[in-house]
PAROSE-975659 format. One record per residue (C-alpha): residue in one letter; x, y, z. Coordinates in steps of 0.02 Angstrom, whole numbers, plus 50000, padded with zeros to 5 digits. Layout:
REM PAROSE-975659
AXYZ;...
***
This chain:
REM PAROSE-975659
X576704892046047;X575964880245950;X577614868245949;X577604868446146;X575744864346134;X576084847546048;X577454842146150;X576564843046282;X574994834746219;X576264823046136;X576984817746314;X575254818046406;X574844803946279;X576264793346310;X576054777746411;X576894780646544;X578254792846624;X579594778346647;X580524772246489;X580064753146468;X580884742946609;X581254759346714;X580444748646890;X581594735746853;X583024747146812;X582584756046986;X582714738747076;X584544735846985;X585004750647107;X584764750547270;X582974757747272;X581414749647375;X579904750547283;X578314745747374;X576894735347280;X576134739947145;X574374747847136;X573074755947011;X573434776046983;X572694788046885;X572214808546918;X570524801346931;X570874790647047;X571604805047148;X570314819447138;X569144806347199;X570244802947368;X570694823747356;X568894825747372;X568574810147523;X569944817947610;X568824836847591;X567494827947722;X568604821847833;X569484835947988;X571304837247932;X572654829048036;X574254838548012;X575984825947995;X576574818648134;X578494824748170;X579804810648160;X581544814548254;X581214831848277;X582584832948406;X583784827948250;X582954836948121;X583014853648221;X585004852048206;X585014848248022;X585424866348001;X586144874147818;X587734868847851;X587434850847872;X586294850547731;X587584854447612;X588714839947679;X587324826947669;X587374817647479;X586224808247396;X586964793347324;X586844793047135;X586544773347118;X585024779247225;X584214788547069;X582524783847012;X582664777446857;X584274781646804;X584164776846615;X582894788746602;X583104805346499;X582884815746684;X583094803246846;X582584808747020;X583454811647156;X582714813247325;X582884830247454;X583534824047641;X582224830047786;X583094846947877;X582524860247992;X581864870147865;X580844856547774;X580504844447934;X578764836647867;X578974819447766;X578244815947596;X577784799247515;X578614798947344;X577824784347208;X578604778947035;X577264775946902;X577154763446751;X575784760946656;X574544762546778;X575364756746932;X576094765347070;X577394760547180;X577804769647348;X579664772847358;X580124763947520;X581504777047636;X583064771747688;X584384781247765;X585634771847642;X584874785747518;X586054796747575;X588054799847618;X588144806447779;X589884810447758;X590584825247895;X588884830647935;X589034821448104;X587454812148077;X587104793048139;X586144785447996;X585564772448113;X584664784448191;X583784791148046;X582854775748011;X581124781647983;X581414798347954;X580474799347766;X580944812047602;X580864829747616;X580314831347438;X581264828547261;X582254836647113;X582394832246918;X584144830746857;X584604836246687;X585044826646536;X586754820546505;X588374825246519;X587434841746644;X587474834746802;X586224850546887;X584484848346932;X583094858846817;X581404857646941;X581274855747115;X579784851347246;X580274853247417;X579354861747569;X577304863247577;X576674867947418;X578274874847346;X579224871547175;X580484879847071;X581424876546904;X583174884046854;X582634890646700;X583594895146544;X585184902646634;X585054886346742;X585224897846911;X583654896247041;X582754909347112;X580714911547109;X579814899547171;X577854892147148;X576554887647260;X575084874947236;X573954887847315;X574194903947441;X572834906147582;X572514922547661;X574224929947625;X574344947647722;X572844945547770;X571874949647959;X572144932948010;X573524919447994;X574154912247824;X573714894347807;X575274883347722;X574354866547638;X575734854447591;X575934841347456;X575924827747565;X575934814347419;X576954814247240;X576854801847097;X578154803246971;X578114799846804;X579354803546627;X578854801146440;X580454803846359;X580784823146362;X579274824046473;X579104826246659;X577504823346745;X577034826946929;X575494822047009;X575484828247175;X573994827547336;X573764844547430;X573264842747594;X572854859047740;X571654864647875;X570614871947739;X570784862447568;X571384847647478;X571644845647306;X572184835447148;X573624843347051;X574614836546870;X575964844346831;X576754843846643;X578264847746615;X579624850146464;X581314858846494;X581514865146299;X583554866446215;X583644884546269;X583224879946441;X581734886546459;X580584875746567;X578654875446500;X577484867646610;X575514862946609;X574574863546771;X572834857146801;X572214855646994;X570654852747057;X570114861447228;X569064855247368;X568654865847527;X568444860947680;X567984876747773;X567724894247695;X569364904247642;X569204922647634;X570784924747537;X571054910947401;X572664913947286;X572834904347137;X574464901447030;X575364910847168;X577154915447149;X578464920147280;X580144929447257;X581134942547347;X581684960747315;X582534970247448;X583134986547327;X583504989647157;X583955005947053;X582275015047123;X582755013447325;X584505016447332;X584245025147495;X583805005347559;X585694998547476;X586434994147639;X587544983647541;X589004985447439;X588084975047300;X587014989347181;X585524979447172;X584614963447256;X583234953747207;X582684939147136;X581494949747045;X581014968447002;X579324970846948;X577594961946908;X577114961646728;X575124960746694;X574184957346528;X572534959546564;X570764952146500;X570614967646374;X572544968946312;X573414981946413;X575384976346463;X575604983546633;X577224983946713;X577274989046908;X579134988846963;X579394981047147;X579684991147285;X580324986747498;X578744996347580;X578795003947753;X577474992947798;X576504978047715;X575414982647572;X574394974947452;X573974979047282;X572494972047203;X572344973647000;X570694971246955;X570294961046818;X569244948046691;X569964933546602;X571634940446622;X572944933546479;X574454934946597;X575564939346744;X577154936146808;X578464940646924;X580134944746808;X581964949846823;X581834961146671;X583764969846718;X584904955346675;X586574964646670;X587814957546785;X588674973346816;X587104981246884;X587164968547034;X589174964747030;X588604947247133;X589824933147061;X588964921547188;X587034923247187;X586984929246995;X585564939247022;X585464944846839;X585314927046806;X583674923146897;X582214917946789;X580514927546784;X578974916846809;X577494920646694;X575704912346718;X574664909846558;X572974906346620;X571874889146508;X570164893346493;X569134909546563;X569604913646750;X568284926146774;X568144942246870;X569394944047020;X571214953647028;X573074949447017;X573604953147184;X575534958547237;X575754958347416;X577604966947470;X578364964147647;X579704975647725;X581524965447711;X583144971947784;X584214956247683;X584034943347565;X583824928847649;X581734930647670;X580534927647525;X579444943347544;X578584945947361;X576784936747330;X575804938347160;X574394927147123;X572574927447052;X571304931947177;X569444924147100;X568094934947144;X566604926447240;X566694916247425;X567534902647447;X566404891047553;X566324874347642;X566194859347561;X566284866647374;X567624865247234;X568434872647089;X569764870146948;X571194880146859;X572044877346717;X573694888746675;X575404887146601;X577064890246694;X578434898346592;X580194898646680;X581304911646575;X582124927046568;X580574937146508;X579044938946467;X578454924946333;X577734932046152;X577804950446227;X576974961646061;X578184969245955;X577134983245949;X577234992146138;X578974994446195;X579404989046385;X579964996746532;X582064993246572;X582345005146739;X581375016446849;X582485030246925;X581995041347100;X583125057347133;X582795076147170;X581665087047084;X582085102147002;X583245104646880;X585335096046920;X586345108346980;X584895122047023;X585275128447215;X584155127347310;X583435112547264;X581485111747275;X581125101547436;X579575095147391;X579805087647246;X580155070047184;X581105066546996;X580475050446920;X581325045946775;X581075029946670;X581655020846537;X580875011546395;X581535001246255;X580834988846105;X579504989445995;X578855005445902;X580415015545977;X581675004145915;X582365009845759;X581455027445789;X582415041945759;X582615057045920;X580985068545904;X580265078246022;X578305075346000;X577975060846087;X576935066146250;X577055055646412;X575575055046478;X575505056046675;X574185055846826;X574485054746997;X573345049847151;X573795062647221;X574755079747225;X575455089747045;X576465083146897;X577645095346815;X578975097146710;X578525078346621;X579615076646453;X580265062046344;X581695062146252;X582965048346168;X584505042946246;X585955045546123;X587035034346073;X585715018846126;X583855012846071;X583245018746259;X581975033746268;X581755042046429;X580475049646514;X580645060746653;X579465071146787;X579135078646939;X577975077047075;X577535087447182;X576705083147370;X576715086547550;X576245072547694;X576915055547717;X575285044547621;X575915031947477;X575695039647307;X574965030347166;X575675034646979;X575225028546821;X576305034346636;X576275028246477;X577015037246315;X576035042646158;X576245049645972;X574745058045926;X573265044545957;X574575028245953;X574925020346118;X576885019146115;X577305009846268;X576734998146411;X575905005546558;X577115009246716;X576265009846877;X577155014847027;X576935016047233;X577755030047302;X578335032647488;X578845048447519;
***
């Protein structure tokens, strides 16, 4: 922790995100830069917070008769041409997103060095059009769609991504993409429409193995100033510092902060919902909690019936994230998506937060292709016209949770099947088996015994037949239970396992539907 904390107070110290020369390197290619002007994140709040008093005007569309037919096909036969990168002597050049149907609004990208910004003047000539069927005369004054950061030599991939409203996403350790990060959510699920603020404006810096972002948010409801630090570490792990500051220009009911977005559609716990061949899909499968007074929660993910929201109520939480804790290919046998290859997403809030709840929002999906998880940190207290707020929090892009205690052990699968006991006829028909696994930390190296209790409440209906017992031949110990119920209302379940007065394990929550 420490050593990630210096590198990136190291880089935020540096003079400037360009290497020295980088401008003139970018005018060796064949990028436009604009003139120059002062810049700082100063300089920014203060116009995030002009902007605040002003009504909003939403971007005005360019082509849209051509952009509507820039469909996922023709995306992925439109190139950007490498002599286009922005700095390209630079540990990680930029490369520049083409507008499309499904990210139609333009951006104004800026290169900064030492002090000075320069807008990065458009061009069709960006881009290789090749068999896309697209007239680049046409596409004149068309604008970016938003930007990616290309790995260090000889890799040739891209490590973070900003493209779309508020959106942004890194590749993480196993360099495959999945999660993605907002700026801010505004009354997601809730009674009336969600609001979508972009980042209308990004300025783009580098300080050696250092990435930073500043970016302008812009919507009906709020603008803000947002810095984004970034360091993509040997492993591949992508560690980044966030500091925004928020101004409102009308009152939001529903403010979420540090909000994350992924999609499950079933995993070991619904097989009745695998409509596919595929055993599992989703980008991830459960929400992982520290909260303000220690506990490690761990809720796996679930496709509802309906929409539902879950709201965790907290103070000065230490944590959350969205994860892919199951990372074994042969659980999803997808050689093209690599699903067990996803990276989890943990926010480590800077400072107190205060009261409020980590809220996890889950939308009914039928497929894959719709983005239908939402976690973020709801603040306690209206949000009203014309006032403002900060955040500071950390972004970790990895494969789990970062310095998880080596005293609880985790959660590694949640199992649903009949009740009763296998093989008894008939089988009880109103009962549910639950059985789950847990792995790591004070079970490791322990030895099969059969006094460790698993303690188990319900919101409703009766627990029986609840037992724990170790998995032979692996370091897994599983507990197992009943439940018992009539009616069709969502059941809330809570377990955790326990030798004498010693808390053994994380805390598993759980939504049934019966």
């Amino acid at each position: 922790m420490q050593k990630l904390d210096r590198r990136l107070i190291l880089a935020a110290l540096s003079a400037s995100l360009l290497p020295r020369g980088a401008v003139a390197a970018a005018l060796a290619t064949a990028i436009r830069l604009g003139p120059p002007h002062d810049f700082s994140f100063g300089l920014l709040a203060a116009r995030a917070k002009k902007n605040a008093s002003q009504p909003y005007k939403a971007p005005a569309p360019r082509a849209a008769h051509i952009i509507k037919g820039i469909d996922f096909d023709a995306v992925q036969k439109i190139r950007f041409r490498p002599d286009h990168l922005l700095a390209p002597g630079a540990t990680y050049p930029a490369a520049f997103f083409h507008l499309s149907h499904y990210s139609a609004d333009p951006v104004i990208l800026h290169a900064v060095e030492g002090g000075q910004a320069r807008e990065i003047l458009y061009g069709p000539d960006y881009f290789d059009y090749g068999a896309s069927g697209l007239d680049a005369r046409a596409l004149a004054g068309l604008g970016f769609s938003g930007f990616r950061i290309l790995e260090a030599k000889p890799r040739q991939g891209d490590w973070l991504a900003f493209q779309g409203a508020s959106y942004f996403r890194s590749s993480g350790q196993d360099n495959q993409y999945g999660i993605s990060a907002r700026g801010i959510a505004i009354n997601t699920a809730g009674s009336t429409p969600e609001e979508f603020p972009r980042f209308s404006e990004f300025w783009l810096e580098t300080h050696g193995a250092a990435v930073t972002v500043h970016a302008l948010l812009d919507g009906p409801s709020i603008t803000g100033a947002y810095k984004f630090d970034a360091v993509q570490e040997p492993s591949g792990i992508v560690v980044m510092n966030v500091h925004c500051e928020l101004f409102f220009r009308a009152g939001i009911s529903q403010l979420g902060v540090a909000p994350l977005t992924s999609m499950y559609w079933y995993g070991e716990n619904e097989r009745r919902k695998a409509a596919d061949w595929r055993p599992e899909i989703h980008d991830s499968d459960g929400l992982a909690i520290w909260t303000g007074k220690g506990e490690r929660i761990w809720r796996p993910l679930v496709n509802p019936p309906q929409v539902m929201t879950n709201s965790f109520v907290d103070e000065n939480p230490k944590g959350f994230g969205l994860m892919q804790r199951d990372r074994d290919f042969a659980d999803y046998q997808d050689d093209g998506a690599y699903y067990n290859k996803r990276p989890g997403l943990w926010v480590e809030p800077r400072g107190n937060w205060g009261k409020g709840a980590v809220q996890l929002v889950e939308i009914p999906t039928e497929d894959e292709t719709q983005d239908n998880i939402v976690a973020c940190w709801r603040p306690d207290g209206d949000i009203a016209a014309g006032g403002s707020c900060s955040f500071d929090y950390r972004l970790y892009w990895q494969d789990s949770e970062p310095a998880y205690p080596g005293d609880i052990a985790r959660t590694v699968a949640t199992r649903l099947g009949r009740g009763g006991i296998p093989g008894q006829n008939p089988w009880p028909r109103d009962k549910q088996k639950f059985v789950v696994d847990f792995t790591g930390g004070p079970l490791g190296q322990m030895q099969s015994r059969f006094d460790i209790t698993p303690v188990v409440t319900t919101s409703r209906g009766k627990i029986d037949g609840a037992y724990v017992l170790k998995v032979v031949g692996t370091e897994r110990w599983r507990a197992g239970f009943d439940l018992q119920i009539d009616g069709k209302a969502p059941v809330g379940l809570r377990m955790f396992l326990k030798l004498g007065d010693k808390t053994l394990s994380e805390t598993w929550l759980y939504q049934y539907f019966p």
